[in-house]
DRENMAR-475277 format. One record per residue (C-alpha): x, y, z. Coordinates in steps of 0.02 Angstrom, whole numbers, padded with zeros to 5 digits, always signed. Layout:
BEGIN
XYZ;...
This chain:
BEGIN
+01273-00815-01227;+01272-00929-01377;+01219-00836-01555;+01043-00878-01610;+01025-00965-01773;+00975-00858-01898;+00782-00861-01943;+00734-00725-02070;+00762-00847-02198;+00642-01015-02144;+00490-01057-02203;+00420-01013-02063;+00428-00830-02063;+00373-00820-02235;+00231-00939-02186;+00184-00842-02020;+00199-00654-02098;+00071-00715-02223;-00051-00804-02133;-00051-00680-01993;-00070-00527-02144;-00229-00632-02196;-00120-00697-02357;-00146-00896-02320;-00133-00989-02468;-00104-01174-02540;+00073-01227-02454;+00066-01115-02332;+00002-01242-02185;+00167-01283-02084;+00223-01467-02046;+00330-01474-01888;+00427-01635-01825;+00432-01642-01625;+00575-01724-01591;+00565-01673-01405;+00493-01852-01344;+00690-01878-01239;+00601-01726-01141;+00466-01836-01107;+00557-02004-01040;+00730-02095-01064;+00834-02206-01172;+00648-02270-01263;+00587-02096-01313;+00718-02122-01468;+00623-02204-01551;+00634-02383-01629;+00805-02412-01751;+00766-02495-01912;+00847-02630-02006;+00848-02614-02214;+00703-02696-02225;+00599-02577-02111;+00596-02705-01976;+00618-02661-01810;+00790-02708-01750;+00798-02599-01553;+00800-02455-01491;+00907-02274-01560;+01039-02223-01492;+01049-02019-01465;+01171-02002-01601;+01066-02107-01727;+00915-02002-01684;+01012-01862-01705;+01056-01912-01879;+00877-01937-01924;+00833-01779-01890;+01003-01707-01982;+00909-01818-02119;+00749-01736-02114;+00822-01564-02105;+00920-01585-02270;+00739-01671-02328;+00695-01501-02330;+00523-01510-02325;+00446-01484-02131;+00432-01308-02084;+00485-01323-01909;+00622-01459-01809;+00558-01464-01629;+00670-01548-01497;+00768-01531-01314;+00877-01376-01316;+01008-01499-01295;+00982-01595-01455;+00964-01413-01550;+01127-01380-01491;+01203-01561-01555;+01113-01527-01720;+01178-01332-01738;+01355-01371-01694;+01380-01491-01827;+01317-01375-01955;+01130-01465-01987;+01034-01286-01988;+01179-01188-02109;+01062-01127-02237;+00909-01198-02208;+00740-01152-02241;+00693-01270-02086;+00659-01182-01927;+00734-01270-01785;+00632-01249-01590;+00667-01318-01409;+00549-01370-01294;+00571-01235-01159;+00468-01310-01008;+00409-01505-00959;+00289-01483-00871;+00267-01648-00769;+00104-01709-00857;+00238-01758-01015;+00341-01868-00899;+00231-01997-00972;+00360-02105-01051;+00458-02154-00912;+00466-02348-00886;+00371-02358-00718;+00327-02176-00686;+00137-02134-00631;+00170-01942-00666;+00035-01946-00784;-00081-01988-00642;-00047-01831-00534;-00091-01656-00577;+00008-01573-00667;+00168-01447-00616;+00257-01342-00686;+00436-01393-00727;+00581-01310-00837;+00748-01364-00879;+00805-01273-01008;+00916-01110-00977;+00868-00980-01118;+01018-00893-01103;+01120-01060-01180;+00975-01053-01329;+01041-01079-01504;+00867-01072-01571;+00763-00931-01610;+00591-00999-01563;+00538-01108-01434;+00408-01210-01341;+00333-01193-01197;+00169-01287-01128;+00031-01273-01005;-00111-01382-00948;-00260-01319-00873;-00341-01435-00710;-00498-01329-00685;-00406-01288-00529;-00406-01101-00443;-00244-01114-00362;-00161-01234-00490;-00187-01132-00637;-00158-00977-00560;+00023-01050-00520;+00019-01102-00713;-00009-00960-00770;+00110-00853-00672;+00254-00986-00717;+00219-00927-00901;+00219-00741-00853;+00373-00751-00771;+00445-00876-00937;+00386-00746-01053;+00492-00591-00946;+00656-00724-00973;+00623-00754-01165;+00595-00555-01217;+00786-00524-01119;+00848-00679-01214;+00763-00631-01374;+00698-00785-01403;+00506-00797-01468;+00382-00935-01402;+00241-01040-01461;+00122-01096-01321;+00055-01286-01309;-00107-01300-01219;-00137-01497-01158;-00305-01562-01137;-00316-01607-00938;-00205-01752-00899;-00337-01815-00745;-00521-01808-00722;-00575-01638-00697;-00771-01648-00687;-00800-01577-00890;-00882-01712-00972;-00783-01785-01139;-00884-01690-01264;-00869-01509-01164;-00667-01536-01162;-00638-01404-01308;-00753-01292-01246;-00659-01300-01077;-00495-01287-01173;-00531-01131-01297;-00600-01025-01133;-00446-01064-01038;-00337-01019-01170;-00415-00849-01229;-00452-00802-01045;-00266-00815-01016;-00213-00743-01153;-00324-00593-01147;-00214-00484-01028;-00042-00526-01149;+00012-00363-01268;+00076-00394-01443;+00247-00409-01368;+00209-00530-01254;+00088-00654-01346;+00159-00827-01430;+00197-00849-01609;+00059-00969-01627;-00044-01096-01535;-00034-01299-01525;-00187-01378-01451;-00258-01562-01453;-00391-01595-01564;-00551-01588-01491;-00663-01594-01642;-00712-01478-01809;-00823-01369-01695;-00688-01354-01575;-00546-01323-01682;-00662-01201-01798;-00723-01096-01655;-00532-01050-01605;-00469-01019-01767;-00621-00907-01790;-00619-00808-01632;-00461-00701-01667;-00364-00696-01830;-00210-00640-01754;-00195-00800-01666;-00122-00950-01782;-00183-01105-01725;-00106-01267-01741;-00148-01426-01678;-00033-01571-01582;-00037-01747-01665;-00077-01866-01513;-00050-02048-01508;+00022-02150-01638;-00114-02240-01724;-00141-02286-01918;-00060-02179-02044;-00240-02150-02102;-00271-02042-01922;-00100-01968-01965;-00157-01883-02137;-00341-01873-02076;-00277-01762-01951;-00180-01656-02075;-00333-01646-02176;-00477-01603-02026;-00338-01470-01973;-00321-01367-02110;-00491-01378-02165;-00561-01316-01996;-00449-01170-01975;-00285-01250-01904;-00124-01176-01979;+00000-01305-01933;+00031-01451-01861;+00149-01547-01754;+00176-01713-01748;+00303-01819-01630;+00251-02015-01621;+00171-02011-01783;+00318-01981-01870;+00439-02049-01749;+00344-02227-01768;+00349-02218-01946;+00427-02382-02052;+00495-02206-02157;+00502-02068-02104;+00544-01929-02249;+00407-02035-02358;+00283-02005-02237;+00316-01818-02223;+00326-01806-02419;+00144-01865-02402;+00104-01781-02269;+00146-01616-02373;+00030-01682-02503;-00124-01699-02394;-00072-01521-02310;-00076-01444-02489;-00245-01538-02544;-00145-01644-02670;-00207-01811-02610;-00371-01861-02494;-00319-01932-02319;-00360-02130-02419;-00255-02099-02559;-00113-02032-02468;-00103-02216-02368;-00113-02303-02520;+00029-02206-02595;+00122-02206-02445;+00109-02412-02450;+00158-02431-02627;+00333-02308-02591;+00370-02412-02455;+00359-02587-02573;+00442-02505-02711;+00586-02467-02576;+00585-02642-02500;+00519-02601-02349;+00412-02694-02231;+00250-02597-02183;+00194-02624-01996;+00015-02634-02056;-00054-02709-02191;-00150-02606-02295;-00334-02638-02260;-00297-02575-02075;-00204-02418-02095;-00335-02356-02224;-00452-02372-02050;-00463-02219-01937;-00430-02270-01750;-00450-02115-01678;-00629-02076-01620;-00614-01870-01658;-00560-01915-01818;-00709-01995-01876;-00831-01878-01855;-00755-01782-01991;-00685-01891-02101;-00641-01865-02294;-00720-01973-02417;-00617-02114-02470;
């Protein structure tokens, strides 16, 4: 079995340990950069490769995604570097996590409700299944991911949920600790729109209810469903960090709205794949990101600085400004921070 990187020293557990001892202050709300989407689909899920202009000029390669995120690791400033345990393994061999305060993941499980990215694939359409690739005994990294979505289903979710009992048996002999994503349905399920996070939160404490200390995941990453939603969570049991996923792409005004709504509501992280990965830049977005996290900058100001780095630098912005100041995002606006 491959050594585990060393994690005593991330942000992370510094982060965690406080929040979880009831210590959460400014800075303390963790930024992590899913860069699992090749778990997800094929040769697309890269990402788009830019020219020096910001312009997109194709599609990345695996080896120039992999130097983005050996980029955004020596950026030093997300907490956490999801992505496929085969890509940790690229990244730790070449020495990208020596010394770093950055906590590096894997995406243990795909369940087949994320196959959603694969150029004529309907799995999306179809309940979901549970599905895992990765071998914990070949981890290098000390925490990963592992996800579950609930169907409203007696005989799915029971199969769910033993598939994570039997994961959680494999990752206390590996020694590796786990986070838990929880998806919003990925079909019709008969709960109407606006009882969704309702549905959600019950599903996730009523499975989690029977887990000991030992057994229980590091922290949570749900969708969004609204302040109410996200409050009532965070509320119900302090020993459970909450953090919230960062959906579809969008404007860069849903991207830092998000941030915003999440830590003010009770959230204690959050992770974001597309909405970084589409970025024209990505460390200038995360800088900003950090910002809004540590109530620097309102959601507004925070696009307007992100627009006026990206001049200064030459680069091409994929919206003009007018529209990414607008939130596209219907949960988002509910909530929304004055401008």
């Amino acid at each position: 079995m491959p050594d585990l990187l060393p994690h005593a020293q991330t942000r992370f557990a510094a982060k965690i340990a406080r929040i979880r001892a009831g210590g959460y202050r400014p800075g303390d709300f963790m930024i992590a950069d899913a860069k699992d989407a090749d778990l997800s689909g094929g040769i697309l899920t890269t990402g788009r490769r830019r020219d020096a202009q910001g312009r997109v000029s194709g599609n990345r390669t695996r080896a120039e995604f992999l130097d983005q995120m050996r980029g955004l690791i020596a950026q030093d400033v997300i907490d956490i570097l999801l992505a496929s345990a085969g890509n940790i393994e690229a990244l730790a061999d070449s020495g990208a996590f020596a010394g770093s305060a950055v906590m590096p993941a894997f995406r243990a499980n795909e369940a087949t409700d994320v196959w959603g990215n694969l150029r004529g694939g309907t799995y999306r359409t179809t309940p979901s299944r549970p599905h895992r690739g990765a071998d914990l005994g070949f981890a290098r990294a000390p925490l990963c991911l592992y996800s579950v979505t609930f169907l409203n289903d007696a005989t799915r979710d029971a199969a769910a949920l033993e598939t994570y009992a039997a994961f959680r048996a494999e990752a206390r002999v590996a020694g590796v600790m786990h986070f838990l994503e929880v998806f919003n349905p990925n079909l019709d399920i008969g709960v109407p729109p606006e009882a969704m996070g309702a549905f959600v939160n019950d599903c996730i404490v009523r499975g989690l209810a029977s887990l000991t200390r030992a057994e229980r995941p590091e922290f949570l990453k749900v969708a969004y469903n609204g302040p109410a939603a996200l409050e009532e969570l965070a509320a119900h049991d302090a020993a459970m960090v909450v953090g919230v996923l960062g959906g579809g792409g969008g404007t860069h005004r849903d991207t830092f709205e998000l941030v915003a709504q999440a830590e003010r509501f009770g959230a204690r992280l959050a992770l974001f794949g597309r909405k970084i990965n589409m970025a024209e830049d990505q460390p200038t977005l995360i800088r900003w990101m950090r910002r809004v996290a540590d109530c620097d900058v309102t959601p507004a100001q925070a696009v307007r600085g992100y627009h006026a780095d990206l001049a200064a630098a030459g680069l091409c912005a994929d919206r003009d400004l007018d529209t990414d100041l607008r939130i596209s995002e219907d949960v988002l606006k509910q909530a929304a921070t004055a401008a």
